[in-house]
Every structure is written in structure tokens, then in C-alpha cells.
N, C-alpha and C positions, 0 to 999 in steps of 0.2 A: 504494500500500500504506500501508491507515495505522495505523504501530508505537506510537501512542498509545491504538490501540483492544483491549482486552483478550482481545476471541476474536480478533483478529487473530496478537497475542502467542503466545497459546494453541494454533491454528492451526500457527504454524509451528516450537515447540517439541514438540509431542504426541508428533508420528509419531516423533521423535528419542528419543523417552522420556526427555526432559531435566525433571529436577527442579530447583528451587530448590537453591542452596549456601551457606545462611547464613554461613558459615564463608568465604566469598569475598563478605559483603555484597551478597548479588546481590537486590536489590529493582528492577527495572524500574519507570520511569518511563511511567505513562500519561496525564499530564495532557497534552491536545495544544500548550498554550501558553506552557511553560517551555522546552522545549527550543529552538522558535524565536526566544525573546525573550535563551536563551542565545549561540546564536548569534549575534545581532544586538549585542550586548555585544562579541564576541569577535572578531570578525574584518569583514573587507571584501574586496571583489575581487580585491587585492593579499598578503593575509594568506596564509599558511600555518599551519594548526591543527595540532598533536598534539592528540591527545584518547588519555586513558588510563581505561579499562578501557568500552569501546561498549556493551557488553551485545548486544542484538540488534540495538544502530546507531541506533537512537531520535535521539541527540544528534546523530552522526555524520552524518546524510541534512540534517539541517536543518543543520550545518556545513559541507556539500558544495554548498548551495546559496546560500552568502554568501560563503562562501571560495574562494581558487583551488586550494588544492591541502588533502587530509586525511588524515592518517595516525594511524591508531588501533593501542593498543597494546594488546593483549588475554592477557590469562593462561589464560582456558580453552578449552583445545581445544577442546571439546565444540563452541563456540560456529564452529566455521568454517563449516559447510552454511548455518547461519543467517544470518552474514554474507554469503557469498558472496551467497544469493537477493536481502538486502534493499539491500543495496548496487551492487546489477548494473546498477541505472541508470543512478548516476554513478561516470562514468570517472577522477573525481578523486578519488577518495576510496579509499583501500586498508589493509588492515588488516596489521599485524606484531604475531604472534604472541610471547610473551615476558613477561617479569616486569617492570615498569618499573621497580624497583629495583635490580634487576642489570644493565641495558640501561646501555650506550655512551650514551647520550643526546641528546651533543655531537657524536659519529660521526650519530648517524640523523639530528639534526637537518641537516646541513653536504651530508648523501647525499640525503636525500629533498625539501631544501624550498630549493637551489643557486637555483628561476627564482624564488624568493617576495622579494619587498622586503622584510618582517618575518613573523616568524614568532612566534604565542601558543599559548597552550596552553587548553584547552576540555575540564572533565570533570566526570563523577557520581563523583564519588570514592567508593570502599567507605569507609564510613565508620570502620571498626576500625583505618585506617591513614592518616587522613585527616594530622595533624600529622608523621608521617614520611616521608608523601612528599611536603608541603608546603615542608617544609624542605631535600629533598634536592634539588629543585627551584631553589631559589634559593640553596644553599648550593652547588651546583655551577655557577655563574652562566654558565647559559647563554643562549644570544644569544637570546633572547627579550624580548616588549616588555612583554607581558603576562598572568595566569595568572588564567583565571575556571572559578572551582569551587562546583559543589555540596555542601555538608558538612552534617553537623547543625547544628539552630539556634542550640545552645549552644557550639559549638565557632567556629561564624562571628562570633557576638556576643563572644568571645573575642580572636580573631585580627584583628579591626576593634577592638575599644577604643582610647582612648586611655591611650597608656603616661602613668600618673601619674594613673589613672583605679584604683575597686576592681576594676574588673570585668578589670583588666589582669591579666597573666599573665606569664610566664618565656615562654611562644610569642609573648607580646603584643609582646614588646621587639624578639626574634630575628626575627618577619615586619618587623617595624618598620626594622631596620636595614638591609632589601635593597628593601622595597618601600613603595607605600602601601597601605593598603587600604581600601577600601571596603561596605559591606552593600549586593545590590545591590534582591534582593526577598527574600521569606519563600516556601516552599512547605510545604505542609500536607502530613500523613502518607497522605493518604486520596488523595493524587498518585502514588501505588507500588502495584506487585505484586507480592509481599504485601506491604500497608503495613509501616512498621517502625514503631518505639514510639517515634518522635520524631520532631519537625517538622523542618524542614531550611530552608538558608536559600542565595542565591546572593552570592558575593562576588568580587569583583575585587582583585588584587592589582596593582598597575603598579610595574613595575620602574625601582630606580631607579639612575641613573649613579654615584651616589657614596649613601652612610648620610648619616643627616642632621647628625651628628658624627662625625667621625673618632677610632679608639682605636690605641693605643700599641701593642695587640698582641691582636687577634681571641680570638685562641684562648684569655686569660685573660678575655675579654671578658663572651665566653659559657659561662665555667665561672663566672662573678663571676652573671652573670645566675641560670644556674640555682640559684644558691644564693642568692640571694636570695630567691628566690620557695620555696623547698624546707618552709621553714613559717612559712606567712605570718602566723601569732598570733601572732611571737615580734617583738622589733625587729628591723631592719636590723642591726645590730653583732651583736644574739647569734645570729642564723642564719647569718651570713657565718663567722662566727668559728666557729660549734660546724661549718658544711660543708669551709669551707676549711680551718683552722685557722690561721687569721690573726689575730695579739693583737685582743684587743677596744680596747686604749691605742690603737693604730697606723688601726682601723678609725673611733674615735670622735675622732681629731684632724683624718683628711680628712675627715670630715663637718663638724666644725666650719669647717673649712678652705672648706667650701663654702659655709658660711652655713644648713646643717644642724642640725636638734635629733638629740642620740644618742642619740635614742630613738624618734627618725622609722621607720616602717615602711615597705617597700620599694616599696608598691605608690601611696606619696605623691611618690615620686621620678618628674621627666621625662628623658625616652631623654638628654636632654643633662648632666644631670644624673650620670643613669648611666654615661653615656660618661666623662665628669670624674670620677668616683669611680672609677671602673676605671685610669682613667694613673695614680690618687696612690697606688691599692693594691697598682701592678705594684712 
């Protein structure tokens, strides 16, 4: 069965009277050589995938045949007759229906992948939620090795900058500080069905055992981060100061303190950088 070809798609949604659900990101992938080239990123003999949100299982059949065991997490019902058929194959690969935002994560992963040596994670991310379940991913640190996702292209070239780069970001910093990441290819709009209005791109994130600095206290870490990036026309000192409300004296002596101009902008700052101005502002 091949779920890259579109009467195929078309074929096994029809009789279902399944429509498209913008509103769940649902653009199906039909190019036939992204998904195996995704796979091939993602796993090995030994691996156990999650993959979050299959669609008609496109990603899923080519991650069932490089990995040893695949568990996909899917939100729409509608979609079970579809899986079942296109997944019937392979006996490793099984679908859990659910929201992967409210899912245990840590429970599924410990239940379903106990014979796997490591276990990554493998998805088309809906794009309208691509940064909050990116981060709930790695901010819940689970025993995972590594997370390879389809996102938009502007969103990828994002979350891969280099912190202390423009193209850097408040997500740029917070993927930075659990993972690496990398850009892996670019895929074209005209690779979906219905194309969406934007190119997309594939990226790998490898998780990492410790941040690349350590901070005094996470939780100020990343309230220091997102304000720093909150507007980013303004300096460093007067967006930290007008978000947090921490004197601008007190902001502009640990800059200095760093070897900083107080008037440096945030997106000139490296994560180590960051990290050290976060312990002098706790």
C-alpha cells in the first residue's frame, strides 16, 4: 500500500466521509521520500519510536520498518478504521489513541517500549502546536535519546539557531538548554495534502545529559529568558526591567559585571552568557 500516493490516501479516506480538519493541522504527507529518510534519522533495530499524531500512518509504516517496536499517539478518532487497515502489516507498530498533551508520557513510554535499549521520538507535528509540544517534551525529561520532527520552515530555522545569533529566539535558548539541535532537510509545501502555505523543514533535537551551563534556579531561568526576548527592539536592561520589574541599576551592573555593554541586546548574548546573567539577577 503506498500512503504516499494520493488516490491511495483518497481511496481509503472516501468511503469514511473523512474530510480534512484544519483546525487539527491535518495536511498528509505524500512525498514518498521524506518519510523514509525520516525514519532512517530516527531510529535502528534497537530503537523504540513514539511518533505523535500518524495521520493515516505514512511516517508510522516507514518507522515500523527500521525500528523494533512503534507507538503512535493519535487525537482523532475518526482516524482508527484507517489505521487499523494501513498498519495491519506490521505487528510492531500500534496506535494509542489520546491527546499527547494530556498523556502520562513517562507511564507509556516505561509500559510500551520495557524490550527497547533506547527509545526517540518520530513526528509531523501539527504545526499550530509545534513549540508547545516541543517543549513539553523535553521539559518533562523523558528517557528519551532523541526527538526528530517535522515543523515549519521558519519555526525549524528558529529552534536550530545559534543562541547569540539574530535569528535566535526565547524557544532558541529553552531547546538549547535540554538539547542540541540540528536542521536536518527542507520539504516543500507541494509534499502535502492539501499543501499548507509554508515550506516545512526536518530537524533533530539530541538530548542532552546535563545544559550546557548550569543555573542557580531553572524556573527564574526561563522566566529571565522569556523576557528577554519579549521585545526584542528594546535593550537587554529595559525589556528585562519593564517584564520582570527588576531595577535597571541592578540589571546594568551584572552586565557590566560580565564584561557586557548596557545597552547590549539580548539576542547578542551566548546561552553561557545567559546562564551567568540569570545567577547575578537571582
Amino acid at each position: 500500500m503506498n500512503l504516499a500516493d494520493i488516490k491511495t490516501v483518497k481511496e481509503l479516506l472516501t468511503p469514511l466521509g473523512f474530510s480534512f480538519k484544519k483546525s487539527l493541522g491535518q495536511n498528509f504527507l505524500i512525498d514518498p521520500d521524506v518519510c523514509p529518510a525520516m525514519a532512517e534519522s530516527a531510529a535502528d533495530g534497537e530503537t523504540g519510536i513514539l511518533e505523535i499524531g500518524p495521520g493515516v500512518g505514512v511516517l508510522t509504516v516507514e518507522c515500523a520498518k527500521v525500528a523494533k517496536k512503534v507507538v503512535a499517539i493519535e487525537l482523532d478518532n475518526r482516524l482508527k478504521p484507517v489505521l487499523a487497515k494501513t498498519l495491519a502489516d506490521y505487528p510492531n507498530a500500534e496506535v494509542v489513541f489520546g491527546d499527547a498533551m494530556e498523556l502520562d508520557l513517562t507511564a507509556l513510554i516505561k509500559e510500551k517500549f520495557s524490550d527497547c535499549k533506547k527509545v526517540a521520538i518520530c513526528a509531523n507535528l501539527p504545526y499550530y502546536i509545534t513549540s508547545p509540544i516541543i517543549m513539553k517534551l523535553l521539559t518533562s525529561k523523558l528517557p528519551i535519546e532523541s526527538i526528530t520532527v517535522m515543523v515549519q520552515k521558519e519555526a525549524g530555522e528558529r529552534l536550530c539557531a545559534e543562541v547569540g545569533s539574530r535569528d535566535a529566539g526565547a524557544v532558541t535558548v529553552a531547546v538549547a538548554y535540554y538539547a542540541k539541535a540540528q536542521l536536518l532537510f527542507e520539504v516543500g509545501r507541494d509534499s502535502f495534502m492539501p499543501p499548507p502555505n509554508v515550506d516545512s523543514a526536518v530537524i533533530r533535537l539530541d538530548v542532552l545529559e546535563n545544559p550546557p551551563s548550569k543555573v542557580k534556579n531553572e524556573e527564574f531561568f526561563f522566566s529571565l529568558i522569556k523576557a528577554c526576548f519579549a521585545q526584542r527592539r528594546k535593550t537587554l536592561c529595559n525589556t528585562v526591567s519593564n517584564t520582570l520589574g527588576i531595577g535597571k541599576e541592578k540589571i546594568a551592573n551584572a552586565l557590566t559585571e560580565l564584561g557586557l555593554s548596557e545597552t547590549v541586546r539580548s539576542e547578542a548574548l551566548t546561552f553561557e552568557q545567559l546562564a551567568a546573567l540569570s545567577d547575578k539577577l537571582m
